[in-house]
Structure formats: C-alpha cells, structure tokens
C-alpha positions as CSV (number, residue, x, y, z in Angstrom):
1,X,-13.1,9.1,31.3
2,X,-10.6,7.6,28.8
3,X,-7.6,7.9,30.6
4,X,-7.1,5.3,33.4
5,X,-5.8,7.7,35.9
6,X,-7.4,10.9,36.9
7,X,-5.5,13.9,35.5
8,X,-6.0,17.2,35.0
9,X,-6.6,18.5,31.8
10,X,-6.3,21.7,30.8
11,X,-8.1,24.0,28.1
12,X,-5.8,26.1,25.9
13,X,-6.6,30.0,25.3
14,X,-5.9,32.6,22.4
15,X,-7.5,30.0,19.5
16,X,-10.9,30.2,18.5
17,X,-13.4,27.2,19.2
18,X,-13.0,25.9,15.6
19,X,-9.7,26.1,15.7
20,X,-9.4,23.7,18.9
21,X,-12.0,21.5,17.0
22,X,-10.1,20.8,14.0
23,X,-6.7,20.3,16.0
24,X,-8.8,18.1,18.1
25,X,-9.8,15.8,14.9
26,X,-6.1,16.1,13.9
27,X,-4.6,14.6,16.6
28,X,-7.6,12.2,16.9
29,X,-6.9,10.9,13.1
30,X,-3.1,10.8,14.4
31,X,-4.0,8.5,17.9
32,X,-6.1,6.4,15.9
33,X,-3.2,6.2,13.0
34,X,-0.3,5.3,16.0
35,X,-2.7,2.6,17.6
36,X,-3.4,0.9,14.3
37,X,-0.2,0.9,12.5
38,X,2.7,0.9,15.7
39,X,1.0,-0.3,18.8
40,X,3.6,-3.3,19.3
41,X,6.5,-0.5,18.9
42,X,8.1,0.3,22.1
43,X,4.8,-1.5,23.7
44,X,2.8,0.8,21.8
45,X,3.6,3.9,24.7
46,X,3.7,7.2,22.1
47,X,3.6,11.2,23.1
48,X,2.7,13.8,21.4
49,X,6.4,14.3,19.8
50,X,5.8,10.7,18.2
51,X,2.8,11.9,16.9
52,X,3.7,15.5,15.3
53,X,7.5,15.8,16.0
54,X,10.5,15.2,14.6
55,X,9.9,14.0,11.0
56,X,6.5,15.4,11.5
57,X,7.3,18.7,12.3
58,X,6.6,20.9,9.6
59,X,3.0,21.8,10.4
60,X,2.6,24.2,7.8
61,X,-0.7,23.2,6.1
62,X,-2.5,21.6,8.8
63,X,-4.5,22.7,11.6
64,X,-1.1,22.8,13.9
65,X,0.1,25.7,12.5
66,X,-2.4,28.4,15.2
67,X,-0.6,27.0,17.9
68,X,3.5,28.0,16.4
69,X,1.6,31.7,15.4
70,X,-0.2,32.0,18.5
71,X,3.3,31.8,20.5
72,X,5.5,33.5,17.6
73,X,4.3,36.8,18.5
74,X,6.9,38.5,20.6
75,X,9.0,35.2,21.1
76,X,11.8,33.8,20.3
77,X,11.4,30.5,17.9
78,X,12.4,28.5,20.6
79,X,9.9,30.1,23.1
80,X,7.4,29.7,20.5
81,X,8.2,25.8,20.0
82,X,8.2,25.6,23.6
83,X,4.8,27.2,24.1
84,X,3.1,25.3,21.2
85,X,4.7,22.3,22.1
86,X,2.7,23.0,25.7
87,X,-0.7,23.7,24.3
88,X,-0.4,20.8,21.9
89,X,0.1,18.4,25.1
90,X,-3.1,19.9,26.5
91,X,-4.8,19.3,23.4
92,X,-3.8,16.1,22.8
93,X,-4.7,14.9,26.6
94,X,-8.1,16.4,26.0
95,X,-8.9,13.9,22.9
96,X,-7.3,11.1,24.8
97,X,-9.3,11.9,27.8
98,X,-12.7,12.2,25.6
99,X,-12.1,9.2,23.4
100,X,-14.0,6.0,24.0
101,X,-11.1,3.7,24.1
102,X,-9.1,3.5,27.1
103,X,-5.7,4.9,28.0
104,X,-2.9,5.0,30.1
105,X,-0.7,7.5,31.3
106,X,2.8,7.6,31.9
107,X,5.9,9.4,31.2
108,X,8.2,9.8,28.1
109,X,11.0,11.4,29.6
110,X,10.1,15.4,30.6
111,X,6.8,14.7,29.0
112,X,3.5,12.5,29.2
113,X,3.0,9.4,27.2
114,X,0.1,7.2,26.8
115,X,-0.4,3.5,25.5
116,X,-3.8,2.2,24.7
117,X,-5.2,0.0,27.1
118,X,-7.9,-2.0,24.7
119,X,-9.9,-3.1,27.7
120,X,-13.5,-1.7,26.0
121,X,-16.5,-3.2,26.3
C-alpha cells in the first residue's frame, strides 16, 4: 500500500471502467507533475484542488469532464461541483494508494492532502 496510513478508499459508480482508467492516468500524470516540479512548496503537502482546481478548473477536454456530467443531471451546478469534487477525491486516493511511491496523509482544511514520502527502496 502507498499510503502510509490505512484508509479507506472508496470506488466511484455511474462511470464506465475506461472512464475510471483514463481519469486514473490523469491524475496520475498530475501526482507525478506536482512531485516533480513543486514538492518544496508548502512542504510539498497538495490535494486534489491543487491538482485540478482553481486555475485548473475548466475540465472541458479532459477525462474530468464524466465526473461534472455524471452529477449535473438533476442538480444544481453547485451540487454537481460538490459531487464531482467527491468522486474525484476517491479517485485520486485510489492512484495514490496503488502508486509505488509512498505517501502520506493528512488534511487540507475540509479535505485530505497528501505529501510524498520518498522513502522507496
């Protein structure tokens, strides 16, 4: 197990298999992009609004985008934000979890946070 503390992880309904898979390598390319380039910022802690929120928001043309239309149907765009935001987390702690470096968990204020640990073999 990647993650240094045990933690449940949850699987995310309503998306196909493929779909999960190519979020999956998203986020992974995203991980891999944050440890590189901006470990040493804020001691390298990130969450998954560092890694696809704010300036990286618009996720029209990636892999993101199921998640936002999953949720939109019958919700409000803030429910649907909210419920994205929610599987993305999920998502996101599964490729941590499954990746061969190690990681910590913590908090980012309401949400989880992780910071590479860099103790592999």
């Amino acid at each position: 197990m990647a993650l240094n503390q045990p933690s449940e992880v949850r699987d995310v309904y309503g998306i196909t298999n493929e779909q999960k898979l190519l979020i999956k390598a998203y986020l992974q390319g995203a991980v891999y992009s944050w440890v590189k380039n901006r470990k040493d910022e804020s001691e390298g802690w990130f969450a998954a609004r560092d890694l696809v929120g704010g300036e990286n928001f618009e996720w029209q043309g990636t892999p993101l985008i199921v998640l936002y239309e999953k949720h939109n149907k019958g919700k409000t765009y803030d429910e649907a934000i909210v419920g994205a935001a929610k599987d993305l987390g999920w998502l996101l702690k599964a490729v941590l979890n499954d990746d061969k470096r190690h990681f910590e968990v913590g908090k980012s204020g309401l949400t989880a946070a992780y910071r590479w640990v860099g103790n592999e073999p």
